[in-house]
C-alpha positions in Angstrom: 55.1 113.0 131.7 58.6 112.0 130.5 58.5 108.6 132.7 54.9 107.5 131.2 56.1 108.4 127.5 58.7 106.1 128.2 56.5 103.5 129.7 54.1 103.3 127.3 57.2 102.7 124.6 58.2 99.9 126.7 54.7 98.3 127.2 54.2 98.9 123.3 57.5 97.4 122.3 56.2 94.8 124.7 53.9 93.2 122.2 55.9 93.8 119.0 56.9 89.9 117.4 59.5 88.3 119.7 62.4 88.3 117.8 64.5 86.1 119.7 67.5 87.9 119.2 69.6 90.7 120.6 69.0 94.4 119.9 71.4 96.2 122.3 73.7 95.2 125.2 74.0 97.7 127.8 76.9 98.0 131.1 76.5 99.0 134.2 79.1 99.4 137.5 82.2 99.4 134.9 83.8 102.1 137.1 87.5 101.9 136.0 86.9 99.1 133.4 87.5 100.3 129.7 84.1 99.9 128.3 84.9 98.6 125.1 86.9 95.9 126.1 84.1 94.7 128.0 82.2 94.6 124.9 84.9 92.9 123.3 85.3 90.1 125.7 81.3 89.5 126.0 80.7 86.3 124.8 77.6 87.3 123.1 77.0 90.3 120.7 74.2 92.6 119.0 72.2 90.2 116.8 72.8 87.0 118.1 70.1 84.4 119.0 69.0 84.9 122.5 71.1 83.3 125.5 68.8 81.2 128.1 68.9 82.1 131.5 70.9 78.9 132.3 73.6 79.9 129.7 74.2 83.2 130.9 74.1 81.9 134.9 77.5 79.5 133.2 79.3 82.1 131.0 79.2 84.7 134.8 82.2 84.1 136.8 84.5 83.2 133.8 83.6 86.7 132.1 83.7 88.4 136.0 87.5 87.0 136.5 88.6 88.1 132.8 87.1 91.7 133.9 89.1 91.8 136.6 85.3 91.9 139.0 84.8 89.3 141.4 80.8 89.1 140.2 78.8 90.2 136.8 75.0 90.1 136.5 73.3 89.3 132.9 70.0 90.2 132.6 68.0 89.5 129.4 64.3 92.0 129.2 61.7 91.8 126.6 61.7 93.6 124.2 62.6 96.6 121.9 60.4 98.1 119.3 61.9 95.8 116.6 60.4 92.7 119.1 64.5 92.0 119.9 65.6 91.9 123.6 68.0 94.2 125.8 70.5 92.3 127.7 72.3 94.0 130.4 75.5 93.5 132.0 76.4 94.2 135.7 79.6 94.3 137.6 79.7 95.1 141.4 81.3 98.6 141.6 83.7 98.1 144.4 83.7 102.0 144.9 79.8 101.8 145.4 78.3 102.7 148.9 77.5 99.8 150.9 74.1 98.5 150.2 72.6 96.3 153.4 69.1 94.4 152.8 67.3 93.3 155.5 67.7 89.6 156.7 66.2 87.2 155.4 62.8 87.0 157.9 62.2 83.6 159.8 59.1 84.0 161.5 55.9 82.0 160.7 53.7 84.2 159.1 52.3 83.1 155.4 50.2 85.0 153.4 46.8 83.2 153.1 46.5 81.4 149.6 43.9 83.0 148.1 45.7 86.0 148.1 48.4 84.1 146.8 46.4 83.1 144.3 44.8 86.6 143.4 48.4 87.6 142.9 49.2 84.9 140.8 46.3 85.2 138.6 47.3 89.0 138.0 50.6 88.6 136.9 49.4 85.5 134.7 46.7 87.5 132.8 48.8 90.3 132.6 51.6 88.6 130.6 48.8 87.1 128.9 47.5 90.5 128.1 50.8 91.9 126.8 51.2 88.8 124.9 47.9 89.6 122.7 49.0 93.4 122.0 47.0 95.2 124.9 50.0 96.3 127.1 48.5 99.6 128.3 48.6 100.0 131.7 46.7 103.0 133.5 48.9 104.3 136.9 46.4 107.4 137.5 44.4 105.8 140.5 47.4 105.5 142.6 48.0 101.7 141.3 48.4 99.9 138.2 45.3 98.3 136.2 45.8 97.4 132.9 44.1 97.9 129.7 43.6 94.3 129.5 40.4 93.8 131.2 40.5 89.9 132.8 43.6 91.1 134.2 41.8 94.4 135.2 39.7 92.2 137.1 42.2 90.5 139.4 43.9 93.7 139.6 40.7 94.7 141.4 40.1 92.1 143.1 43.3 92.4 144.4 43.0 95.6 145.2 39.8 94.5 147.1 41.8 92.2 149.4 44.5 94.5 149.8 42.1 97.6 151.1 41.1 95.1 154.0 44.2 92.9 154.6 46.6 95.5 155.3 47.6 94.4 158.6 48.1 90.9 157.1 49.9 92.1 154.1 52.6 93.8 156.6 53.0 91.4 158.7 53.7 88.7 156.0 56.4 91.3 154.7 58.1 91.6 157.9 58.1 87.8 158.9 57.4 85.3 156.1 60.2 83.1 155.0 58.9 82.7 151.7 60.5 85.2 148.5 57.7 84.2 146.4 54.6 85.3 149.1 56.5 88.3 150.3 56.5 89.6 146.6 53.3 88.9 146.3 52.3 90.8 149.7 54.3 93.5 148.1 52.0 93.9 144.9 49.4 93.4 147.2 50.2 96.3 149.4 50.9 99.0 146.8 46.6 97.8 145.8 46.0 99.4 149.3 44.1 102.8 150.0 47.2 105.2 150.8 48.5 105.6 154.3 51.1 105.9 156.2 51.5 102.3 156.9 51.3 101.4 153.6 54.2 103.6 152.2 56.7 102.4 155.4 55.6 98.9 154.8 56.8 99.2 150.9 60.1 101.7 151.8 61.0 98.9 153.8 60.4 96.4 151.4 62.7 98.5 149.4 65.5 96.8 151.0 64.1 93.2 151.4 67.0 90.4 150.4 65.3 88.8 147.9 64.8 90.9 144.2 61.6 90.4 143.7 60.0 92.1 146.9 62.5 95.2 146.4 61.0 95.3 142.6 57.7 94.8 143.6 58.0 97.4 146.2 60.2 100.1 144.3 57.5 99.6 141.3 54.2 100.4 144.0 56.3 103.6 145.3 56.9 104.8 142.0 53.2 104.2 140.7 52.2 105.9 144.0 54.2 109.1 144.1 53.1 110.1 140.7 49.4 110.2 142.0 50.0 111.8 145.1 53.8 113.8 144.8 53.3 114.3 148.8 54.2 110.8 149.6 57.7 111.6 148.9 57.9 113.1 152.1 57.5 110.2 153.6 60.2 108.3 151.9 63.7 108.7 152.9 66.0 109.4 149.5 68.6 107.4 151.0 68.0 104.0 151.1 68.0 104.7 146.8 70.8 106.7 146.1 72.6 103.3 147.9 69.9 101.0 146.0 70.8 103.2 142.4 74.5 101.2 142.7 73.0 97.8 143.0 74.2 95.0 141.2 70.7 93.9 140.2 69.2 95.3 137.0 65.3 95.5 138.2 67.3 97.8 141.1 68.7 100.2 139.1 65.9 100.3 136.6 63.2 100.9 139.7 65.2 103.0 141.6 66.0 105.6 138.7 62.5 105.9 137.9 61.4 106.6 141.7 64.6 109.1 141.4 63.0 110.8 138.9 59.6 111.6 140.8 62.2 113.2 143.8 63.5 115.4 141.5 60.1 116.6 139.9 60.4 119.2 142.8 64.0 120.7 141.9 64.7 120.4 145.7 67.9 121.7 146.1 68.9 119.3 148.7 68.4 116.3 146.5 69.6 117.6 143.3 72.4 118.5 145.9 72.8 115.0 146.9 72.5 112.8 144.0 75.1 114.8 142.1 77.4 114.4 145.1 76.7 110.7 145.2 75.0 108.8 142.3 76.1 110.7 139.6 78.6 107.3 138.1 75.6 105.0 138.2 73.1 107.8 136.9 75.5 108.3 133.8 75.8 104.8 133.3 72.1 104.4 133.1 71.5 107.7 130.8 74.2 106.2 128.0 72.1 102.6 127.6 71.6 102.0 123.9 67.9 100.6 125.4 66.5 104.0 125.3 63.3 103.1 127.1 65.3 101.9 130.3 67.7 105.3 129.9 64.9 107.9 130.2 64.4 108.6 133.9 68.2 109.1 134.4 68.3 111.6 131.4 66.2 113.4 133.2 67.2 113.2 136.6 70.3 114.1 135.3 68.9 116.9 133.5 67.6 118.6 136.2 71.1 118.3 138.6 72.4 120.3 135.6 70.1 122.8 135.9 68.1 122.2 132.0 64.7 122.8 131.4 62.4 119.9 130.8 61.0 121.2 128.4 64.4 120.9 126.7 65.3 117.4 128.6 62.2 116.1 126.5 64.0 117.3 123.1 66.9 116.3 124.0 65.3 112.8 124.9 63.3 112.4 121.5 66.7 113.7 119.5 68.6 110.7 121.4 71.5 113.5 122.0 72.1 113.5 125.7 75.6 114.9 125.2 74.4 118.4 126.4 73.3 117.1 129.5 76.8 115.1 130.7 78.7 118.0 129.1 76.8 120.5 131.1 77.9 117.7 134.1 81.6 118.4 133.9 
């Protein structure tokens, strides 16, 4: 319940006016950096006109080498309530666990192009959707179809493909050389009926090289364990408490949220586990000023401390989370 609230903000705050501007700038693998210099030295502040994509790509490694970092990630998202955008700021923690993708595959497979196509079409009516103010999205099938209803349509039809191209969908995942039609046979698969081949086929997508797949992949899991909770035991945490570190933003914002379904449970192992090792990124996360990105770390972090959710979700609509890291120490 506390991850959908928070969805539905974001897809709401989707369709406010575009501002064009900056709401809040948020840090992430500052381990050992003092956090307000960083701010400081940031080129761009709260309230300024949006950077391009291209302007942040050049202001990188000259803001990386005055951190002391060898690499910084700048990622700008759409949108806060007021229609302004979030831009994040990522180092590469050198104390993070190693994160290894998978190579990048060389083998012939393609998906076939009207599946392509379908996908495509879905994402393009979608953003089409959200543009006109219906940004609702309904998860409770096992897989995402939005409120808007052409892009309901290709969601289905999508789904239609998927239900008897599973075989095809893997096998492009596995051995197509081409980001844009493995992410799009990621989609794809989480439109599949649920199976066992399904849920390996997007764990392993999990650690694709290219940032789309893992996003596209992360995104199905999560959708999918909040339909069916018994899937989790058929994904291994581990592969996301070393994903949680990454120094890509979609990453860290997928990977909290599937975080947040493991710990539903309260299994003491986990809880055991991530407070051993993810508790700096999970921190980081929780203290964003974009409060609609922070909430699935809250409460992860909620529950390793032992608090109700009941009480996570005050704390969470109070925006006072210092209980939570105090009960931390």
């Amino acid at each position: 319940m506390i991850r959908f609230a928070a969805t539905v903000l974001i897809l709401a705050s989707l369709a406010a006016a575009d501002d064009r501007h900056l709401g809040t700038i948020d840090f992430y693998g500052y381990t050992g950096l003092d956090l307000n210099q960083l701010r400081a030295a940031l080129p761009y502040h709260e309230g300024d006109p949006l950077p391009s994509k291209q302007a942040l790509r050049e202001a990188g490694p000259a803001y990386a080498k005055a951190a002391g970092r060898d690499r910084v990630e700048m990622e700008t998202i759409c949108c806060q309530p007021d229609g302004r955008w979030a831009l994040f700021v990522g180092f590469a923690d050198p104390g993070a666990p190693p994160l290894v993708f998978h190579p990048q595959p060389k083998g012939n497979m393609r998906l076939p192009a009207e599946a392509l196509k379908v996908s495509q079409d879905s994402d393009r009516l979608n953003s089409e959707g959200v543009k006109k103010g219906v940004a609702g999205e309904d998860d409770s099938k096992g897989y995402s179809l939005s409120e808007y209803e052409p892009a309901r349509a290709m969601q289905l039809k999508l789904r239609e493909y998927a239900r008897a191209h599973v075989g095809v969908l893997l096998s492009v995942l596995e051995s197509c050389p081409v980001d844009q039609e493995r992410a799009a046979a990621a989609e794809a698969l989480g439109y599949a009926d649920e199976s066992r081949r399904q849920i390996a086929g997007l764990v392993r997508s999990s650690l694709d090289p290219d940032d789309e797949v893992r996003n596209n992949a992360i995104r199905a899991l999560g959708v999918l364990v909040e339909f069916d909770p018994k899937t989790l035991k058929q994904i291994p945490l581990r592969p996301y408490v070393a994903l949680i570190y990454s120094i890509d933003w979609y990453d860290r914002n997928k990977t909290a949220a599937l975080l947040d379904s493991f710990t539903k449970s309260r299994d003491p192992e986990v809880l055991r586990t991530l407070r051993s090792e993810a508790l700096v990124p999970l921190r980081e996360i929780a203290q964003w000023r974009s409060s609609g990105h922070s909430e699935s770390a809250i409460t992860v972090l909620g529950r390793i401390a032992g608090i109700d959710d009941n009480r996570i979700i005050d704390l969470i609509v109070a925006h006072n989370i210092a209980p939570i890291l105090d009960a931390l120490r």
